[in-house]
C-alpha positions in Angstrom: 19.8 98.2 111.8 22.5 101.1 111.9 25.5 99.2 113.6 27.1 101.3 116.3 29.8 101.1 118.9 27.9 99.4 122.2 26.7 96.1 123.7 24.6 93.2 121.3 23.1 89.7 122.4 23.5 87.2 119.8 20.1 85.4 118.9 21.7 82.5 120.8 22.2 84.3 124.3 25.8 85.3 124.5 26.6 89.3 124.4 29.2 91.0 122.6 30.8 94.7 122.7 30.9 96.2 119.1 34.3 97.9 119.5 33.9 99.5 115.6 32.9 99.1 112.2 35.6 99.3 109.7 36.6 98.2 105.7 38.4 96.0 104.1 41.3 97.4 102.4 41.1 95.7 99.5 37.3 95.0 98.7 36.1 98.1 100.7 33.5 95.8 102.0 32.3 97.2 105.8 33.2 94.9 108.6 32.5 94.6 112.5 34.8 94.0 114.9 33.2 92.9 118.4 34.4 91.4 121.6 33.0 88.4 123.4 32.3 89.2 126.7 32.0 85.7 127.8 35.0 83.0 128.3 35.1 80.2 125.7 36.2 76.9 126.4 37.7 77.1 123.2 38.9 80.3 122.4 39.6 81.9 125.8 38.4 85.1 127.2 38.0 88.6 125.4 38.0 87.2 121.8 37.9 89.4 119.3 35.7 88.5 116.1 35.3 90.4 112.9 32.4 90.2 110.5 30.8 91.1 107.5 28.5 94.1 108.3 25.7 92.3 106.2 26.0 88.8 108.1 26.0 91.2 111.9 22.4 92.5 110.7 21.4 89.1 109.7 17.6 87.8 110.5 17.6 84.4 112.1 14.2 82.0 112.6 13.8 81.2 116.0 11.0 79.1 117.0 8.8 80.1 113.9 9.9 84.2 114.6 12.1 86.0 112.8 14.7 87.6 115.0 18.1 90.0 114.6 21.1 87.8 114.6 22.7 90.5 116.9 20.2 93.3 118.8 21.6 96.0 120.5 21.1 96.0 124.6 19.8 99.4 126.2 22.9 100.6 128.6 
């Protein structure tokens, strides 16, 4: 998966705006930073969330299938 700016649905419903991907300054690792565009109970509305590029493009099992933590939704 190439990681672009745009709207995801995580595996367990919920969608998210990819607002960039960025580095680490230290480790130089590649990061994502996303919105939530859904209000949490505990976190509030319009949460940002950062994480590791390789965890975003993580494969889940779902019911016996193998599905994208994260898949992109067609605008």
């Amino acid at each position: 998966m190439n990681v672009k700016p745009g709207k995801y649905r995580h595996f367990k419903g919920n969608e998210y705006q990819v607002i960039a991907v960025g580095r680490h300054s230290e480790t130089l690792e590649k990061l994502i930073i996303y919105k939530a565009l859904y209000e949490s109970e505990e976190f509030g509305k319009d949460v940002i969330w950062i994480r590791p590029i390789e965890m975003f493009e993580d494969k889940k099992i779902v019911d016996g299938k193998v599905v994208n933590r994260f898949e992109r939704i067609k605008e």
